[in-house]
Backbone as CSV, one residue per row, in Angstrom:
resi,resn,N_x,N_y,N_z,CA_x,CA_y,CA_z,C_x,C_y,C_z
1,UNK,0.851,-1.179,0.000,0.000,0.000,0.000,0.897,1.243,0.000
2,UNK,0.767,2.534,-0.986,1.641,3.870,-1.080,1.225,4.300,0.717
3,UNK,1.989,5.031,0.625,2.071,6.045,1.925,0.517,6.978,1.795
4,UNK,0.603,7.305,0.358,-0.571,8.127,0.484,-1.546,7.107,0.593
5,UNK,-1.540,6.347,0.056,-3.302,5.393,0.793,-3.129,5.160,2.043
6,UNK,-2.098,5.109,3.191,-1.919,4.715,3.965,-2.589,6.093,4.875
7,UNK,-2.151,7.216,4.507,-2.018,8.339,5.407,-3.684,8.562,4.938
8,UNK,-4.204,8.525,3.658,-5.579,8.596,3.529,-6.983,8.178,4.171
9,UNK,-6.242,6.744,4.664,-6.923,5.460,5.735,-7.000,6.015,7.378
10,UNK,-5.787,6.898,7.609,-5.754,7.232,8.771,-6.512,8.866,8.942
11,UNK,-6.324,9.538,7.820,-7.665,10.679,7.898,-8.896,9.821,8.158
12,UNK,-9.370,8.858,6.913,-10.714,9.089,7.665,-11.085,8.233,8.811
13,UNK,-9.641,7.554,8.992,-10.270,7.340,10.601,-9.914,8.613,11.412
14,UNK,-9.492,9.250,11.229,-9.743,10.806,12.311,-10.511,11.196,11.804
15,UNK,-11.237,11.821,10.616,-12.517,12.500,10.737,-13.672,11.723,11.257
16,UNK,-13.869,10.182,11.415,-14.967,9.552,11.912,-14.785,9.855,12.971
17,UNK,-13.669,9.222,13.790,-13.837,10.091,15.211,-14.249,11.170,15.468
18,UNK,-13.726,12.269,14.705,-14.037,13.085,15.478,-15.568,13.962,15.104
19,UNK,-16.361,13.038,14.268,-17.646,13.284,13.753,-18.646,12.271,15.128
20,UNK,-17.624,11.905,15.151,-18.355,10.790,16.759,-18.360,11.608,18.020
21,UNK,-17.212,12.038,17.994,-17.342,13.401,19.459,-17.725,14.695,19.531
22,UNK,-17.822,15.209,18.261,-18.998,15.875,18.043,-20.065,16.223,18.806
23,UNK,-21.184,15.141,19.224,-22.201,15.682,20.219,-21.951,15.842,21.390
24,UNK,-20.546,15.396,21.940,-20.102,14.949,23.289,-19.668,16.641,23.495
25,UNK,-19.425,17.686,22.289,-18.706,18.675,22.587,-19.351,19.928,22.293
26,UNK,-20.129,20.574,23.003,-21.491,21.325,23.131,-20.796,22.500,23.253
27,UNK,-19.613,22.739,23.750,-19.112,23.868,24.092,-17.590,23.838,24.630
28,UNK,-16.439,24.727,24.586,-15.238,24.949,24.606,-15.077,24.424,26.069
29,UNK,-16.096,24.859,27.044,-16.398,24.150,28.752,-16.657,22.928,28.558
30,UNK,-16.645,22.261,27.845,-16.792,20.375,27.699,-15.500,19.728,27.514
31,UNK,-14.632,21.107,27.109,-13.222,20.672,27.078,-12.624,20.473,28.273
32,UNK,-12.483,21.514,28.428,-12.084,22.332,29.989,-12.511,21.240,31.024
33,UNK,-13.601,21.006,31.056,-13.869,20.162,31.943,-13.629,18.495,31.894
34,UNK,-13.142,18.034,30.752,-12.916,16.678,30.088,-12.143,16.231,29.536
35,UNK,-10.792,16.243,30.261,-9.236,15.951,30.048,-9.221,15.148,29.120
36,UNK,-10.117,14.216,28.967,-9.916,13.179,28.073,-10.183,12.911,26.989
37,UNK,-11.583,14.197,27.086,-12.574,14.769,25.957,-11.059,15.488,25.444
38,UNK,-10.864,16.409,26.075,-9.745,17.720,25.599,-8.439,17.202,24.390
39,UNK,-8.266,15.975,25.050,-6.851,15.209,24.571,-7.478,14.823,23.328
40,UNK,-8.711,14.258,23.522,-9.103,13.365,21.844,-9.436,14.070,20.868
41,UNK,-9.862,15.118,21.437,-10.503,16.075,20.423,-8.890,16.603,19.714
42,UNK,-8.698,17.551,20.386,-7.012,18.322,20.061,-5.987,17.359,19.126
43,UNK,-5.825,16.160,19.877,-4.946,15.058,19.311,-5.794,14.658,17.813
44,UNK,-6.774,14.179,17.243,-7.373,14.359,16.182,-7.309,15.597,15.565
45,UNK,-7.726,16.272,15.995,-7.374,18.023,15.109,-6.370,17.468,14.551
46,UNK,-5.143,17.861,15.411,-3.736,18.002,14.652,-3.239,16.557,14.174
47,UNK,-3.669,15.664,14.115,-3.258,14.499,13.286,-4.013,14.513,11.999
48,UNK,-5.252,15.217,11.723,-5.967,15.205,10.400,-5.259,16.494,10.157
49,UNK,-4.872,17.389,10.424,-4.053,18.643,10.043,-2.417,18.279,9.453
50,UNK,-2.104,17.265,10.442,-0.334,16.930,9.431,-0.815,15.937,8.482
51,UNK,-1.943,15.224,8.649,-2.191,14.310,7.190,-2.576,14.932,6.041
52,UNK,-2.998,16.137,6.460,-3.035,16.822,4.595,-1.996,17.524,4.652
53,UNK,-1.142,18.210,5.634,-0.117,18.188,5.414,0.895,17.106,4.859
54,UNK,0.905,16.281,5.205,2.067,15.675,4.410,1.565,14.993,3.339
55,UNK,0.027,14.294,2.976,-0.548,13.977,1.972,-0.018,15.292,0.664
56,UNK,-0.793,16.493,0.950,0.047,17.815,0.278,1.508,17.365,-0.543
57,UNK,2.201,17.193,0.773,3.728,17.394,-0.017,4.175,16.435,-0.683
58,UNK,3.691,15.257,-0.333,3.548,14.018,-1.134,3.147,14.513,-2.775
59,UNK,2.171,14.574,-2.932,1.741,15.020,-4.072,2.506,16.323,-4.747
60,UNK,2.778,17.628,-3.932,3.624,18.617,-4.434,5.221,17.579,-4.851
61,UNK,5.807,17.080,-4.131,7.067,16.060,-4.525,6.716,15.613,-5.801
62,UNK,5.670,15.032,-6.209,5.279,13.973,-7.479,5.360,14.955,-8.483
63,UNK,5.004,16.225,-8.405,4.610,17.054,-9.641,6.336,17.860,-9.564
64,UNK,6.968,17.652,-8.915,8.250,18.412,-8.671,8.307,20.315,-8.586
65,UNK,7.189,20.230,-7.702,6.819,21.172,-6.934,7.715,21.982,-5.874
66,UNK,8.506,22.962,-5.256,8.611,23.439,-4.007,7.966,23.301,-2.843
67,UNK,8.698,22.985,-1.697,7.998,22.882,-0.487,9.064,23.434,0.377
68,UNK,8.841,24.528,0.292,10.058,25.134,1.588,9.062,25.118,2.939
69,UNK,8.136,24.793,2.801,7.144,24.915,4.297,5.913,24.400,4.109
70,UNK,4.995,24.059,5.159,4.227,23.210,5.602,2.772,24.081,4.704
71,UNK,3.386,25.594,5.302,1.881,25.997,4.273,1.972,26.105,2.571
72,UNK,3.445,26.377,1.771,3.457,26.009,0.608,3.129,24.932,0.033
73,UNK,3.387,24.079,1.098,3.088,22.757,0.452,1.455,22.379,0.158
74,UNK,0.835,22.609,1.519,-0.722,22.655,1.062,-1.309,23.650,0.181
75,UNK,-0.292,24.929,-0.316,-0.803,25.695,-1.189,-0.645,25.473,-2.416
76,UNK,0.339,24.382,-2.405,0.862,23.729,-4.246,-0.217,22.982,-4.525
77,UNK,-1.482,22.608,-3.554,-2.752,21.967,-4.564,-3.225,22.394,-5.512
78,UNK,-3.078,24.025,-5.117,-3.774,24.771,-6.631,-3.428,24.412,-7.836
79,UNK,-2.133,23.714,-7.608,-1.598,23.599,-8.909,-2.228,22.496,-9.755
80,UNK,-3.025,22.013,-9.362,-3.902,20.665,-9.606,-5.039,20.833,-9.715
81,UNK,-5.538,21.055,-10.815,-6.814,20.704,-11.458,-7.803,20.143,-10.727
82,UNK,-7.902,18.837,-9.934,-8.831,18.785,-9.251,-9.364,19.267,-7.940
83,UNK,-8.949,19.802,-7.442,-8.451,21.072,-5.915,-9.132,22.168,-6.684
84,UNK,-10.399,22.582,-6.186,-11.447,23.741,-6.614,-10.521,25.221,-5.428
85,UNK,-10.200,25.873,-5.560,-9.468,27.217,-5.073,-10.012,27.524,-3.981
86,UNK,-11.595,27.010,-3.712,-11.994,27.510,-2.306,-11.740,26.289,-1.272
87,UNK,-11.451,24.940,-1.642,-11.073,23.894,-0.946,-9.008,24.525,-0.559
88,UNK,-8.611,24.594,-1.370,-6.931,25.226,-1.538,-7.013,26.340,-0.856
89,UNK,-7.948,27.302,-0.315,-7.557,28.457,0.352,-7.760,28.230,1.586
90,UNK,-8.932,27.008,1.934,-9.686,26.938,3.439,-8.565,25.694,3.856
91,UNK,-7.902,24.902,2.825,-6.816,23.899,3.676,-5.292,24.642,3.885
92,UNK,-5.525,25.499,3.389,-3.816,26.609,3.486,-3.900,26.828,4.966
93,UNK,-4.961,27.032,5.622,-4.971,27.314,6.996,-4.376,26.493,8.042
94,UNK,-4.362,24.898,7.929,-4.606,24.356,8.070,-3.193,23.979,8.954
95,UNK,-1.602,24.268,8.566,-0.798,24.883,9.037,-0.349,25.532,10.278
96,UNK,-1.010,26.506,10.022,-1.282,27.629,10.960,-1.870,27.016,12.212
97,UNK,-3.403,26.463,11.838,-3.864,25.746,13.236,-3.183,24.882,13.884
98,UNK,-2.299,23.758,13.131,-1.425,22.903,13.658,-0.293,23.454,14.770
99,UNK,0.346,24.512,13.843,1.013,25.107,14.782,0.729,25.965,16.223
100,UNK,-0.701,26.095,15.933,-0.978,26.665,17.642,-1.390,25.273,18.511
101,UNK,-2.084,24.305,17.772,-2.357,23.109,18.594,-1.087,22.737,19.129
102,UNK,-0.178,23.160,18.641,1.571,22.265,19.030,1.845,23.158,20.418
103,UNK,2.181,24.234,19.559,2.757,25.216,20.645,2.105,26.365,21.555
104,UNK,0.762,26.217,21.156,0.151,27.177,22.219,-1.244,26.560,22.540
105,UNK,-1.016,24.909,23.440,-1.710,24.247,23.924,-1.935,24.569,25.376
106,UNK,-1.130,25.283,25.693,-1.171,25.813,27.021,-2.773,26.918,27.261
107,UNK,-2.418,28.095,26.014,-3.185,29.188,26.317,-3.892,29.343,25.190
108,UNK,-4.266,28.334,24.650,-5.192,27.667,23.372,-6.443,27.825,23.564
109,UNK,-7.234,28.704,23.237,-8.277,29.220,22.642,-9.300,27.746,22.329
110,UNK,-9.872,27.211,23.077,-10.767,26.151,23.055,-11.717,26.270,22.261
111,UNK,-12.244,27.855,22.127,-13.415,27.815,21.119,-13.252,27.665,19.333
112,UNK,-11.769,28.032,19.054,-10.937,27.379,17.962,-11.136,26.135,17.642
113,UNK,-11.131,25.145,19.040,-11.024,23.528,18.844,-12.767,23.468,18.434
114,UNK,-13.243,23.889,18.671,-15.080,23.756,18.876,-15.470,23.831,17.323
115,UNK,-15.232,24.947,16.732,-15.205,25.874,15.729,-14.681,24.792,14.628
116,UNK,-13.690,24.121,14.839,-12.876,23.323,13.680,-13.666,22.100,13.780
117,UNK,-14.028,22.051,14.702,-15.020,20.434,14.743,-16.426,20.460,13.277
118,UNK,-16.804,21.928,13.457,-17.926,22.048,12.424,-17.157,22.742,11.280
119,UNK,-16.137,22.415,11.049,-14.971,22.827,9.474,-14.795,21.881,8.832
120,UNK,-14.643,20.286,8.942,-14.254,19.780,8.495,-14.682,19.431,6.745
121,UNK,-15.310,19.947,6.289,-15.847,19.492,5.604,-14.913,19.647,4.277
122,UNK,-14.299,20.450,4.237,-12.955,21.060,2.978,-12.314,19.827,3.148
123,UNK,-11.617,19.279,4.510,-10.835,18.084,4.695,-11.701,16.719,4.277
124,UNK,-12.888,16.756,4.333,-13.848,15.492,3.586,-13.444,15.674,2.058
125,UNK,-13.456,16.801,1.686,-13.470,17.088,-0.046,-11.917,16.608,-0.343
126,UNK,-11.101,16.976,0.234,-9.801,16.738,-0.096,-9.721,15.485,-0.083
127,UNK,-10.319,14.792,1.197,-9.928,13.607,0.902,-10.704,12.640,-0.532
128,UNK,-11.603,13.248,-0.773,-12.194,12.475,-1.244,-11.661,12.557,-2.837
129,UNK,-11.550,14.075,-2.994,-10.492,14.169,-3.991,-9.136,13.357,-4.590
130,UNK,-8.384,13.163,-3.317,-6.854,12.450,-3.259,-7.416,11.187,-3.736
131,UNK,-7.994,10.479,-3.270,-8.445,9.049,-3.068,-8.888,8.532,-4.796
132,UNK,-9.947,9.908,-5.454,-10.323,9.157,-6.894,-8.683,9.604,-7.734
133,UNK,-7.649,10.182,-7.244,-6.621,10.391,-7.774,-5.585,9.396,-8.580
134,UNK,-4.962,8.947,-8.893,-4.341,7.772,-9.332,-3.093,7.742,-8.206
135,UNK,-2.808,7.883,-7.140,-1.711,7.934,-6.653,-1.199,6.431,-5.752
């Protein structure tokens, strides 16, 4: 099996999860209050966030693309025909969030984590995109 079917298999087992905890998470205080809730939720975020990250550079590599960074790399989808520009602008972000889930888990804005729970849906398209891909 390629890496990319591999890393593809493991998105949508993070987006099922986290379409499963979903009702469990009513509010940024469900976090706060649910260490365990807090961990699964966060830990999914940023594992479906480096899988289109590195799914991305995977694919930017194949086309012999630049990737000096995590957000070029998810921005070299544009370069691909099947990647509609409003899916390529809403996963460019995608980066960015990773990097506060990493490093500013401390004083991390919970209603961010809440907020991304009802986003996913660009990351459904992508995937679903990659997958009819030949890769």
């Amino acid at each position: 099996m390629s890496p990319v079917i591999e890393r593809l298999a493991e998105l949508r087992r993070h987006l099922d999860h986290l379409r499963e905890l979903r009702p469990r998470v009513t509010s940024s205080e469900d976090l706060r209050r649910d260490l365990s809730l807090h961990n699964d939720v966060l830990f999914s975020l940023l594992t479906v966030c480096q899988l289109v990250i590195d799914i991305a550079g995977d694919l930017s590599a194949r086309r012999g693309l630049r990737i000096p960074d995590y957000t070029e790399a998810v921005r070299n989808l544009s370069a691909f025909e099947e990647f509609p520009a409003t899916v390529t602008r809403t996963l460019a972000q995608l980066p960015g969030f990773r990097n506060v889930l990493i490093h500013e888990y401390v004083n991390l804005d919970l209603r961010r984590a809440v907020e991304a729970l009802d986003r996913l849906g660009p990351v459904e398209e992508f995937l679903e995109i990659v997958r009819a891909m030949d890769v």
